[in-house]
C-alpha positions in Angstrom: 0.0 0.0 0.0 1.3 3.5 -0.5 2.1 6.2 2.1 -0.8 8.1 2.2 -1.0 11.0 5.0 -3.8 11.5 6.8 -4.0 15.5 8.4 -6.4 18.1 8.8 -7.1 20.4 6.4 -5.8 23.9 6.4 -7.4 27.2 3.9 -3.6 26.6 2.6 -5.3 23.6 1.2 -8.0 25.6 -0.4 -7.3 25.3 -4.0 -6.4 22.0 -4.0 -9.1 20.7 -2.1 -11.6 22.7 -4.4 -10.1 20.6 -7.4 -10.7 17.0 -5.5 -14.4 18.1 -5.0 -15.3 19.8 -8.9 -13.9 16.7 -10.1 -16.1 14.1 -7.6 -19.6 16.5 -7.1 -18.9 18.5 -10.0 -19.3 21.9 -8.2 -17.9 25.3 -9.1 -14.5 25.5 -7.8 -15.7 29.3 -6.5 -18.5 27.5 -4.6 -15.9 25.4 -3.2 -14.4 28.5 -2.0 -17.3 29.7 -0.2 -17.7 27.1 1.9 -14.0 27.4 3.2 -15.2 31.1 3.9 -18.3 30.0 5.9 -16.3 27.1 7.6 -12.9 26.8 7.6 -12.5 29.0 11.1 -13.4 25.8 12.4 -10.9 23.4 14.4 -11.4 20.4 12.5 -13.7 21.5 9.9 -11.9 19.2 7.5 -9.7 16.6 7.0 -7.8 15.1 4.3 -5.6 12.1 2.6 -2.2 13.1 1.0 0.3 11.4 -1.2 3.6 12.6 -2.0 2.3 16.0 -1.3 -0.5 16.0 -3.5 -4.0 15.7 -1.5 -6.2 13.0 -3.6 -8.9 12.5 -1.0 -11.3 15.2 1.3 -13.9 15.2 4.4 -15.6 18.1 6.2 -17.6 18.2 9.2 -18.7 21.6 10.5 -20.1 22.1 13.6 -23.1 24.3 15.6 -25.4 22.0 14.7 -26.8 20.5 17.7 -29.8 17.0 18.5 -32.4 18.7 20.1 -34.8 17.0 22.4 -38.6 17.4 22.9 -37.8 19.0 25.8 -35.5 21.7 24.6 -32.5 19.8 25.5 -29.8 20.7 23.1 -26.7 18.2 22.3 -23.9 19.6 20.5 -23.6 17.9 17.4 -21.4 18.2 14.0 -22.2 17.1 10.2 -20.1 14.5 8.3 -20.2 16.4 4.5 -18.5 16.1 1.3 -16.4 13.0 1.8 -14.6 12.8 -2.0 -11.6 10.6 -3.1 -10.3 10.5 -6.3 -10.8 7.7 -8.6 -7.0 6.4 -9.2 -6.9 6.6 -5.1 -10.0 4.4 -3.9 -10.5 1.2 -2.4 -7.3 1.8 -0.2 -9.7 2.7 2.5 -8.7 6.6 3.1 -12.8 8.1 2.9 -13.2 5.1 6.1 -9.6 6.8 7.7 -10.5 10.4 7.0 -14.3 9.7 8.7 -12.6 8.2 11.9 -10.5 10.9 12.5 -13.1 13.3 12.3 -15.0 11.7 14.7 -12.2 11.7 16.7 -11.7 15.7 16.6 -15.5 15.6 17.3 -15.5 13.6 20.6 -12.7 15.8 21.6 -14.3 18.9 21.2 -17.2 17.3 23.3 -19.7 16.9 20.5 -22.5 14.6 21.4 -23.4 13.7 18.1 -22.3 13.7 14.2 -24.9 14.0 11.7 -25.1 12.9 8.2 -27.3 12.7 5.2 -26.1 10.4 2.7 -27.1 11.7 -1.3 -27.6 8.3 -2.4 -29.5 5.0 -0.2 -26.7 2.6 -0.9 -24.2 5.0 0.9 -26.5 4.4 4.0 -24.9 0.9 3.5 -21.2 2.2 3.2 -21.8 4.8 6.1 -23.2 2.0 8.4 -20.2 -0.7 7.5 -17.0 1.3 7.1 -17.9 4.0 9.9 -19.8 2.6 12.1 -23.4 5.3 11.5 -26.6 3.8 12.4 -29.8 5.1 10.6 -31.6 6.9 13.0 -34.8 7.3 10.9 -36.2 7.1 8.2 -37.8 9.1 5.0 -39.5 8.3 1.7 -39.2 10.6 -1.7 -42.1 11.5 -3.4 -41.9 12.2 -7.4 -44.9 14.0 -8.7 -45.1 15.2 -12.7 -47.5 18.0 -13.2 -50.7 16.7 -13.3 -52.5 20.0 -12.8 -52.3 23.1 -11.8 -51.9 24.2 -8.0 -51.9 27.8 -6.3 -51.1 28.5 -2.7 -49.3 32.2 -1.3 -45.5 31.9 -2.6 -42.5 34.4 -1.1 -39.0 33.7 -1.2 -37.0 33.3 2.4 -34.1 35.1 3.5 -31.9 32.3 5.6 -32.9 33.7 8.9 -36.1 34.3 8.1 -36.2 30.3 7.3 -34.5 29.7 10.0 -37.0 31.0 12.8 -40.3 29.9 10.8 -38.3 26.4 10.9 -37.2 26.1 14.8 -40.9 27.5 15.4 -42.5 24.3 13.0 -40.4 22.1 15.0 -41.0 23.5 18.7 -41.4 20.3 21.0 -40.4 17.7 18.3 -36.7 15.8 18.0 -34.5 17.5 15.5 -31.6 18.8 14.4 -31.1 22.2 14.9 -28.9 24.0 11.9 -26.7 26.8 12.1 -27.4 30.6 10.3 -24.2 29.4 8.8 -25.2 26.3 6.9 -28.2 27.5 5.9 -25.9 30.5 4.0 -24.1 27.8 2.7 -27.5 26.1 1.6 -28.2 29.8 -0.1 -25.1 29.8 -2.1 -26.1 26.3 -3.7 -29.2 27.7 -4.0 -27.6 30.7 -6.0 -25.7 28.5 -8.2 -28.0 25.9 -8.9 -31.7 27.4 -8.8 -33.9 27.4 -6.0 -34.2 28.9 -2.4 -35.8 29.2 0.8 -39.6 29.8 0.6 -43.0 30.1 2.2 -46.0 28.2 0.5 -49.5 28.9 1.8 -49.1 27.0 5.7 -45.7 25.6 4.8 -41.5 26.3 4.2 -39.7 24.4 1.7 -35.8 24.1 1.2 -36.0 23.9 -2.6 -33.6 23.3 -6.0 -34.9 24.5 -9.2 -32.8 22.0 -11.7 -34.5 23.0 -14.9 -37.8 21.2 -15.4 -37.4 19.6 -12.1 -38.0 20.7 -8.4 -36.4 19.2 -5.4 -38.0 19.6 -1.8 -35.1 18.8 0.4 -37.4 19.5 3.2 -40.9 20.8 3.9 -42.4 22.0 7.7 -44.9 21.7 9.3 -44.4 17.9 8.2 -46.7 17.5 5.9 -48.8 14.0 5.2 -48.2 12.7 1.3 -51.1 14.0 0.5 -50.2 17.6 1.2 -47.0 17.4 -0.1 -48.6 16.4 -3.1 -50.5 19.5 -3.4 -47.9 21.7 -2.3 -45.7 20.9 -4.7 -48.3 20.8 -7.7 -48.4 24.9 -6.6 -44.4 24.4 -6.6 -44.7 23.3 -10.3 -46.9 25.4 -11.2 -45.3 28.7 -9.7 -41.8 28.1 -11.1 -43.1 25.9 -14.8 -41.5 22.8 -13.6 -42.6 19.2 -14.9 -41.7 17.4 -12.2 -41.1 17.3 -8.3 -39.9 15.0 -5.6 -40.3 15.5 -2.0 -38.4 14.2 0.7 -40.4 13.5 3.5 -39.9 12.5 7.2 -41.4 10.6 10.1 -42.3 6.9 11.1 -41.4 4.7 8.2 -38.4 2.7 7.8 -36.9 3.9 11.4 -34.6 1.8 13.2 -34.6 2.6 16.7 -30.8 3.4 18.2 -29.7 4.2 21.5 -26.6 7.3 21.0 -24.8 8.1 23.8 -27.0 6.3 25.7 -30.1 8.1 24.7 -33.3 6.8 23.1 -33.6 8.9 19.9 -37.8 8.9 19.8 -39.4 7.5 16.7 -40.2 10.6 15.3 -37.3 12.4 14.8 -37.9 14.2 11.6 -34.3 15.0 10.5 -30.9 13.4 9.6 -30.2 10.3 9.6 -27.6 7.9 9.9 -26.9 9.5 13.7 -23.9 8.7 15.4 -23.0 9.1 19.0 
């Protein structure tokens, strides 16, 4: 096996690091950028794998986000994100090594909890074998095509504004509490790609606007399928999209786990795997 290095990541490593992730996720190396502005203050936002001074693999787990009981009962928490290794440097096992050792900055710092939200359900798998994550609940997507026509009350959201609308939604339910900070990072995706913060009629959606297609990343007050349904035919409608699909939250597919000794209740409407 080759000598790969395993450090943290410094804003030295900036340009580089941008490079490893256009080339995995296919983002705009100025986007890239951004998130080193938002985040790289951080002790231990990142971590990386190096060989003969050339990085070739990158993780990132920012922090302030924090498990939040019924209750009020905060946990401090941080968010696995990003984890990219180049193609000619995989299957030696350096996303597992870089993952570890963030955790282990983590439990240092006295984090309770690290959060992730895998983009794909077979990473659930790898996140589960090679780290050691446990789903802590589960979710279902929803694909609609337009169908008919919808109308409900539609305003774009400024992040803070989402932000208090959302911990109000949520008051006296298990989640996961999100910085001001990520959701500016969510903003500048939203920037790049299409998409935003808004209020529709009764509800707030985290949304991407990728051409003919919408994507609900979340929606509050948690709504039943049916709702959703009609919320985002007003979605479609409003921005002349074709199709939608909504991620949704609550009871189905959850697999009870006890982190740090705590029951996480059944209806814990955010992230999942949880580790703790």
């Amino acid at each position: 096996m080759s000598n790969y290095i395993i450090r943290p990541l410094t804003i030295d490593d900036a340009l580089e690091a941008s490079e490893i992730w256009t080339q995995v996720f296919g983002d705009d190396e100025r986007l890239v950028f951004e998130f080193y502005r938002l985040f790289s203050h951080q002790y231990g936002f990142g971590m990386c794998a190096e060989l003969d001074g050339k990085l070739v693999a990158t993780a990132y787990c920012p922090e302030d986000m924090y498990y939040v009981e019924p209750d009020g009962t905060e946990h401090a928490g941080a968010y696995l994100y990003a984890v990219a290794t180049l193609p000619a440097h995989r299957k030696h096992g350096l996303a597992k090594k870089m993952c570890h050792a963030l955790l282990d900055i983590a439990w240092e710092q006295g984090k309770e909890f690290v959060f992730t939200k895998p983009s794909e359900e077979s990473l659930y798998d790898w996140y589960e074998e090679k780290v050691g994550m446990i789903p802590a609940m589960g979710g279902r997507t929803l694909h609609f095509t337009a169908k008919k026509e919808g109308y409900m009350p539609f305003m774009q959201l400024l992040p803070d504004a989402y932000l208090e609308l959302r911990t109000k939604y949520l008051e006296g339910l298990p989640h996961v509490r999100q910085s001001i900070w990520w959701l500016k990072w969510e903003q500048n995706l939203h920037d790049f790609y299409g998409g935003g913060f808004y209020a529709v009629g009764d509800y707030i959606v985290d949304m991407y606007h990728d051409g003919s297609t919408l994507q609900i990343n979340e929606m509050l007050p948690h709504p039943t399928p049916e709702t959703a349904e009609e919320v985002c035919y007003a979605l479609m409608t409003i921005a002349g999209a074709e199709k939608c699909s909504c991620t949704i939250y609550g009871d189905e597919k959850y697999v009870s786990v006890a982190a740090n000794q705590c029951d996480i209740p059944k209806n814990n409407p955010w992230f999942g795997p949880c580790f703790g």
